[in-house]
BAFIDO-753367 format. One record per residue (C-alpha): residue number from 1; residue in three letters; x, z, y. Coordinates in steps of 0.05 Angstrom, whole numbers, plus 5000, padded with zeros to 4 digits. Each point is the difference from the previous one (the first is absolute). Layout:
N
NODE  num  residuo     x     z     y
NODE  NUM      ALA     X     Z     Y
...
# end
This chain:
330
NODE  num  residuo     x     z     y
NODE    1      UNK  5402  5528  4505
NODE    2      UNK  5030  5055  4953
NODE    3      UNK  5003  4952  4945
NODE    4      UNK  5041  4950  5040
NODE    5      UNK  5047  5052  5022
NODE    6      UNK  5011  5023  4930
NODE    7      UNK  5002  4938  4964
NODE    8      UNK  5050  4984  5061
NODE    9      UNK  5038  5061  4996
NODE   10      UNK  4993  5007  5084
NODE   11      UNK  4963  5059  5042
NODE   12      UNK  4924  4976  5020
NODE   13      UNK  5026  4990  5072
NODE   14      UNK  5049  4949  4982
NODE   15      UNK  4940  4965  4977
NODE   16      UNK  4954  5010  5052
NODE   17      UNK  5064  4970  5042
NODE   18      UNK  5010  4931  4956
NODE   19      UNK  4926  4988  5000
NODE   20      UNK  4987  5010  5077
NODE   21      UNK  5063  4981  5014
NODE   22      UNK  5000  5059  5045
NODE   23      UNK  5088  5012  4989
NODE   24      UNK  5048  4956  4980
NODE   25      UNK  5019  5010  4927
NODE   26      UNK  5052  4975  4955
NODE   27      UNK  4996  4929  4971
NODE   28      UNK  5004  5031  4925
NODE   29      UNK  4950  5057  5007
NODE   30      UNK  4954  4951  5041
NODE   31      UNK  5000  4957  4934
NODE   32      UNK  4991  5058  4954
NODE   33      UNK  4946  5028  5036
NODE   34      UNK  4958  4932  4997
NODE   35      UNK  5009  4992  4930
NODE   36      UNK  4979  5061  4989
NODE   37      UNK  4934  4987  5039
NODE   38      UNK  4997  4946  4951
NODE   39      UNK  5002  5035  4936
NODE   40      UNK  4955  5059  5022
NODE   41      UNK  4953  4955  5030
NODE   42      UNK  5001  5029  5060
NODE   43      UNK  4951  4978  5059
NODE   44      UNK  4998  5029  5067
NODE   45      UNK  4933  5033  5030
NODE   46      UNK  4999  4957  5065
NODE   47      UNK  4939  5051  5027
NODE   48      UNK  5037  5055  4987
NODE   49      UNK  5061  4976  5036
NODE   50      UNK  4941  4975  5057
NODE   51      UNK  4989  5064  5004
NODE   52      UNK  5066  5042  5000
NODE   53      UNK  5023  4945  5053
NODE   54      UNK  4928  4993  5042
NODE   55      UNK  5010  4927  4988
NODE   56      UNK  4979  4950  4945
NODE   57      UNK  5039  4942  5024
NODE   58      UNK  4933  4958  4992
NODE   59      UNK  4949  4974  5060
NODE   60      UNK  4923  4977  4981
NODE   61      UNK  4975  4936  5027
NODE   62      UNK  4922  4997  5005
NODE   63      UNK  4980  4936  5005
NODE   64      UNK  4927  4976  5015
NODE   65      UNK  5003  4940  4952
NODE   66      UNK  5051  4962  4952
NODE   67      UNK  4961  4937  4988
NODE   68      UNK  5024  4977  5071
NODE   69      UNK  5058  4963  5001
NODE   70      UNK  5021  5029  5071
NODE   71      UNK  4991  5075  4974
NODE   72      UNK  5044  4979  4926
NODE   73      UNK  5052  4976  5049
NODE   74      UNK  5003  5052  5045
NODE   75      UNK  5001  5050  4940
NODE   76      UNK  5062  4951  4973
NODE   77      UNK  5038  5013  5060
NODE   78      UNK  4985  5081  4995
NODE   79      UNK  5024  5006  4932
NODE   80      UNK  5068  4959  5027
NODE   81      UNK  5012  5043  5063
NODE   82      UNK  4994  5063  4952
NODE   83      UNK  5047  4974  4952
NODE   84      UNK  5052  4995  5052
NODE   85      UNK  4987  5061  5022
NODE   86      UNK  5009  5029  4930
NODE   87      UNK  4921  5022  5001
NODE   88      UNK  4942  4995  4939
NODE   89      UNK  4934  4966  5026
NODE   90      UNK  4932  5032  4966
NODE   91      UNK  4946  4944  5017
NODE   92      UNK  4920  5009  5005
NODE   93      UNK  4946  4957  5009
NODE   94      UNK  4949  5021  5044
NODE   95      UNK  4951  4954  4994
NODE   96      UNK  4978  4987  5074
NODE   97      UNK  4958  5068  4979
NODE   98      UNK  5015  5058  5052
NODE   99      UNK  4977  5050  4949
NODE  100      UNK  5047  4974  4953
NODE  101      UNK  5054  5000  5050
NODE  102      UNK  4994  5072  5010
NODE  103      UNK  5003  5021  4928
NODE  104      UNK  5067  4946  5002
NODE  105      UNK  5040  5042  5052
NODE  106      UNK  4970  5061  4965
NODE  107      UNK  5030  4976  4932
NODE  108      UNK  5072  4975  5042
NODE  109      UNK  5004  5064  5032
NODE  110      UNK  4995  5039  4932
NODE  111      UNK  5050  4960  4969
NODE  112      UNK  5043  5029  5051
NODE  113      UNK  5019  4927  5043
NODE  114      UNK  5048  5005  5056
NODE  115      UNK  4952  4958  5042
NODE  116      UNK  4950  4957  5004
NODE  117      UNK  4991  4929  5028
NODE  118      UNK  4931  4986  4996
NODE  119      UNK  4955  4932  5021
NODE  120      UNK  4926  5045  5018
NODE  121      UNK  4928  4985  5000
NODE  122      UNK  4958  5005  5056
NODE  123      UNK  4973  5070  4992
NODE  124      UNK  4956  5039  5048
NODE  125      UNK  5005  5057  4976
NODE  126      UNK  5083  5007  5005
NODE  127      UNK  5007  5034  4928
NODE  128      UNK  5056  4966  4975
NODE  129      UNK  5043  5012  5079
NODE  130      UNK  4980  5064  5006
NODE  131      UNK  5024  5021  4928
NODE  132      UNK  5062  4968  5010
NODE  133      UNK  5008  5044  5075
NODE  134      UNK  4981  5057  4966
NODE  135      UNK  5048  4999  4949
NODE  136      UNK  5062  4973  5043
NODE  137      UNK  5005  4936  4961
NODE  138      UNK  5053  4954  5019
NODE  139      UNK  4953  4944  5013
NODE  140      UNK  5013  4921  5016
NODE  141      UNK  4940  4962  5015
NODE  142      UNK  5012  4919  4989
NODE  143      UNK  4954  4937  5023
NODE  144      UNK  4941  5037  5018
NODE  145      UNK  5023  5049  5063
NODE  146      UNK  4940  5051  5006
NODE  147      UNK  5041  5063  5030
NODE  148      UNK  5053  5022  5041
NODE  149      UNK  5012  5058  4962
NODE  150      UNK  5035  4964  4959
NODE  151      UNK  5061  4956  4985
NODE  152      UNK  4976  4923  5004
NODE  153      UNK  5027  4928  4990
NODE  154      UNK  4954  4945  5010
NODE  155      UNK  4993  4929  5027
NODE  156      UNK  4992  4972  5071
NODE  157      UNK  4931  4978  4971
NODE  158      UNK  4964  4983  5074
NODE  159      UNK  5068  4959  5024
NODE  160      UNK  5008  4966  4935
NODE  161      UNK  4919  4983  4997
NODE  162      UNK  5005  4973  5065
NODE  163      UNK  5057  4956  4986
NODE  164      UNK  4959  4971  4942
NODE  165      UNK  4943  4992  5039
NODE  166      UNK  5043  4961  5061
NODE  167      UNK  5030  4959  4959
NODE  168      UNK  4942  4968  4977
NODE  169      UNK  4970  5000  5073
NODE  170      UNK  5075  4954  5009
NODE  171      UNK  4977  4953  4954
NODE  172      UNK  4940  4986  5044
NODE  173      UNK  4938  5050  4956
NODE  174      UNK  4948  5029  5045
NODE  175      UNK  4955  5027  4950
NODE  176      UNK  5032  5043  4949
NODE  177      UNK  4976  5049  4960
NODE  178      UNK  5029  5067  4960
NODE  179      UNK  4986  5027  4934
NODE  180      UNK  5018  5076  5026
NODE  181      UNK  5015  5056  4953
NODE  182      UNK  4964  5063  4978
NODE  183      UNK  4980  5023  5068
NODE  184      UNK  5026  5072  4983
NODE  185      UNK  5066  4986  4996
NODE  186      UNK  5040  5004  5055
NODE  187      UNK  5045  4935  4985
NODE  188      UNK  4933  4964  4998
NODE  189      UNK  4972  5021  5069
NODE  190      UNK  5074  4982  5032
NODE  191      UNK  5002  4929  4970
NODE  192      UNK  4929  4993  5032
NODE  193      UNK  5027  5027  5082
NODE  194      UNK  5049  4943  4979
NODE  195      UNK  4945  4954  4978
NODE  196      UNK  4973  5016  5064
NODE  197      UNK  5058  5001  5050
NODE  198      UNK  5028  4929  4988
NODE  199      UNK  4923  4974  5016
NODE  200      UNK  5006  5031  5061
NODE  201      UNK  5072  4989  5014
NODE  202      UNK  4972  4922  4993
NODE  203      UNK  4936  5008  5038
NODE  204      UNK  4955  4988  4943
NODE  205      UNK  4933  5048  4993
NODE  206      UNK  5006  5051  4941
NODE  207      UNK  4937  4982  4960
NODE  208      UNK  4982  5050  4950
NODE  209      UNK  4965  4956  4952
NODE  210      UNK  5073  4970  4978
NODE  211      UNK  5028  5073  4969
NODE  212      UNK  4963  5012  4931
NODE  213      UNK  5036  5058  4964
NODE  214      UNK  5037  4975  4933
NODE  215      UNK  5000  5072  4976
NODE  216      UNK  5073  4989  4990
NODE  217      UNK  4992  4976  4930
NODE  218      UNK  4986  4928  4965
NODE  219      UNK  4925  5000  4995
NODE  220      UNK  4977  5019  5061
NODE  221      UNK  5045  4954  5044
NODE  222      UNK  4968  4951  4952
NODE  223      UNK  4927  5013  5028
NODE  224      UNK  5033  5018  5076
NODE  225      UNK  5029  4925  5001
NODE  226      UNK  4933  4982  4968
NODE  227      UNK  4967  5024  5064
NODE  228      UNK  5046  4966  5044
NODE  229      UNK  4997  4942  4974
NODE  230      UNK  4926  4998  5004
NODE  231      UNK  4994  5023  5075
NODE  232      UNK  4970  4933  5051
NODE  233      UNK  5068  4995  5026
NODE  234      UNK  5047  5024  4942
NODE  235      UNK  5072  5009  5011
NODE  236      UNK  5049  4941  5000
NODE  237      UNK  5056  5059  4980
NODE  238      UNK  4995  5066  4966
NODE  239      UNK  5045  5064  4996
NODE  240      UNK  4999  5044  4937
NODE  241      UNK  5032  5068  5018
NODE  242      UNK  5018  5012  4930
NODE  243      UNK  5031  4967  4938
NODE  244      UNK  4949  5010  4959
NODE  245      UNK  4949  4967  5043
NODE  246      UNK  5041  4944  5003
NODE  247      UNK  4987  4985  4934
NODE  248      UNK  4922  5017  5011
NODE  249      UNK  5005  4950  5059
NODE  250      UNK  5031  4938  4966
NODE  251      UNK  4956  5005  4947
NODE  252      UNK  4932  5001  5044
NODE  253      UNK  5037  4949  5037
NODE  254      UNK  5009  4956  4937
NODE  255      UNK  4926  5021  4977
NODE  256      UNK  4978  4962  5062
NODE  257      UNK  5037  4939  4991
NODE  258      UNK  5043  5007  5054
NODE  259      UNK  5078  4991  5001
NODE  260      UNK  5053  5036  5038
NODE  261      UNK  5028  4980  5049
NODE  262      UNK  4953  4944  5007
NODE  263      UNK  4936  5026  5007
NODE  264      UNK  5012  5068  5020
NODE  265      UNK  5071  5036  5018
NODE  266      UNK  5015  5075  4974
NODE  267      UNK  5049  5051  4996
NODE  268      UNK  5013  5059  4977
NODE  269      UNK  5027  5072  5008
NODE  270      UNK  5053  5019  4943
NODE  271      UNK  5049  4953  4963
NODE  272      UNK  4994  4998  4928
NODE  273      UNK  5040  4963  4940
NODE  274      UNK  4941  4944  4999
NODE  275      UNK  4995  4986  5072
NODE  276      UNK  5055  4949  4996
NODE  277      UNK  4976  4977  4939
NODE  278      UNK  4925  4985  5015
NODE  279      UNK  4983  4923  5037
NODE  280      UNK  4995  5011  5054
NODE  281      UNK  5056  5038  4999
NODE  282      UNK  4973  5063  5049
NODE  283      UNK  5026  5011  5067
NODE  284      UNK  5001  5087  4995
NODE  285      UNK  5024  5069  5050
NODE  286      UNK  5048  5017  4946
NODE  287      UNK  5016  5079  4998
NODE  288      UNK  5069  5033  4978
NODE  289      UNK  4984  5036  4942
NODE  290      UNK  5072  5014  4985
NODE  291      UNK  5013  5032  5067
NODE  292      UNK  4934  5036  5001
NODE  293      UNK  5014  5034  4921
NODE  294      UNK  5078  5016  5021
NODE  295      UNK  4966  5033  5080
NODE  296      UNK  4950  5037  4963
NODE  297      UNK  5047  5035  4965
NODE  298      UNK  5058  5011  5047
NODE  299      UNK  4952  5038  5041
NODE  300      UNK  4969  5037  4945
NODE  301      UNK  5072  5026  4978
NODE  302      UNK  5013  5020  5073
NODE  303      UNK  4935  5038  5002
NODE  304      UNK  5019  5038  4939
NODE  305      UNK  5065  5020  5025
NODE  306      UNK  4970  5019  5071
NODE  307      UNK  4930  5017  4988
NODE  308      UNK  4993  5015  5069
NODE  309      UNK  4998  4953  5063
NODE  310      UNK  4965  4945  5037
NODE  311      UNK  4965  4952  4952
NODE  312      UNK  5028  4925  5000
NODE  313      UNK  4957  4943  4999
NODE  314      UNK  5035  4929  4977
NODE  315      UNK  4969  4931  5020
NODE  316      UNK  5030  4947  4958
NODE  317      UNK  4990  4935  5026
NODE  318      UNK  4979  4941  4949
NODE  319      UNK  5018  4934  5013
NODE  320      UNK  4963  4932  5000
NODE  321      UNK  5007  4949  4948
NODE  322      UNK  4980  4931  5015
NODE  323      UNK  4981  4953  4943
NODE  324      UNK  4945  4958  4993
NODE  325      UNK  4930  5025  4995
NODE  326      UNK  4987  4998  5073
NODE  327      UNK  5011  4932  5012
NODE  328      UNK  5034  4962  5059
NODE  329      UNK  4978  5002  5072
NODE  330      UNK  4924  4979  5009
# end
């Protein structure tokens, strides 16, 4: 920063002002001051700055897993609410791995983040909450909502599930059956109430045999609509509570020889770019990814400036998106 001001002629505060832009300076000594930056080479030490100004203008994400095209989108719509708000986004896979997880925030909180909005694992044992409590984190958690102690935007996930699951009872199906999600996850345990509410909402006798857990990934919804499909009285309509096992459905649908809508309805939690691509084209509980990225971090930046207060919790509410892979009324 010496060398700047020399090679500028200009004190070292008038340069600390240009670069922060911390007082207005004139036009000619603004330019003189950057070119000098460029001839010296001169780069600023952005956790040194963190650290004079308790701030590093940066927020980590921690993200269970980036393979999912729900989680890749919701991370899109992070990175483009902290660009508005003039922020740097550090990202970290997780892995679906609570240990991982832990040494994650560990890692983020080193690197000096702001905040953190962070999509947990199930974890008994609390480490990776109780770190962050114990170390005053500004803390969002998004899509899985496991404490109050915390900031949280979700989904209506048992309102939305039971929408899915009525509207196929409106096109006349009795027997329909649900490829639920890991059963530790609280997302996957609201779809099921859902599941289970429209049944009885409609009068029709939860039977326990027509949930098989899909894991919430590709092959195990494969061998959950395996076992559906090979109960006495299989399904004439299935729910998949996850994109992913979606795909894992059609293709032990197709592996059957059976065509949607046909043979056998289905639809599915989570839009996704192929949905409206595949034929049948799929009938889907599409959530707002956009909204739920930009909420996630409008609350985290409110927590940061007030660190203290009541906790918020947001419910988005996802919307239903007719096409054809249920059929038409039986």
């Amino acid at each position: 920063m010496s060398d700047v001001a020399r090679a500028a002629n200009v004190s070292m505060s008038t340069v600390s002002h240009v670069l922060n832009g911390t007082r207005k300076v004139h036009p000619d000594t603004v330019r003189n001051v950057n070119q000098a930056v460029e001839a010296v080479g001169y780069i600023r030490n952005s956790l040194a700055r963190s650290l004079a100004r308790s701030s590093s203008g940066a927020i980590g994400v921690a993200i269970a897993t980036l393979s999912n095209y729900y989680f890749s989108e919701t991370v899109r719509a992070i990175e483009a609410a902290c660009a508005k708000s003039g922020l740097m986004m550090i990202l970290v896979n997780t892995q679906k791995d609570p240990e991982q997880e832990l040494k994650a925030v560990k890692a983020l909180h080193e690197r000096r983040v702001d905040g953190i909005v962070l999509a947990s694992e199930y974890d008994p044992e609390n480490r990776v909450f109780n770190y962050l409590k114990a170390n005053n984190i500004p803390t969002v958690l998004i899509d899985r909502l496991l404490s109050t102690s915390f900031d949280q935007v979700g989904v209506e996930n048992k309102q939305s599930s039971q929408e899915l699951i009525a509207h196929l009872i409106k096109l006349g199906h009795r027997r329909i059956g649900m490829v639920s999600g890991r059963l530790t996850q609280s997302s996957s345990l609201e779809r099921i109430d859902g599941y289970r509410a429209a049944l009885a909402e409609a009068g029709i006798a939860y039977d326990e045999q027509l949930v098989c857990c899909g894991e919430s990934a590709i092959a195990p919804a494969m061998e959950a609509t395996r076992r559906l499909l090979a109960l006495e009285h299989p399904p004439t309509a299935i729910m998949t509570a996850n994109n992913l096992m979606t795909i894992g459905a059609m293709q032990a649908l197709r592996a059957a020889g059976l065509e949607v809508p046909k043979d056998i309805a289905l639809v599915g939690f989570d839009d996704f770019d192929w949905a409206d691509a595949f034929s049948p084209r799929l009938t889907v509980m599409a959530q707002p990814l956009e909204e739920l990225g930009a909420q996630a971090v409008k609350l985290l930046l409110k927590r940061i400036k007030q660190p203290e207060g009541r906790r918020q919790t947001l419910r988005l509410k996802p919307s239903l998106i007719q096409r054809d892979s249920c059929g038409f009324p039986k």
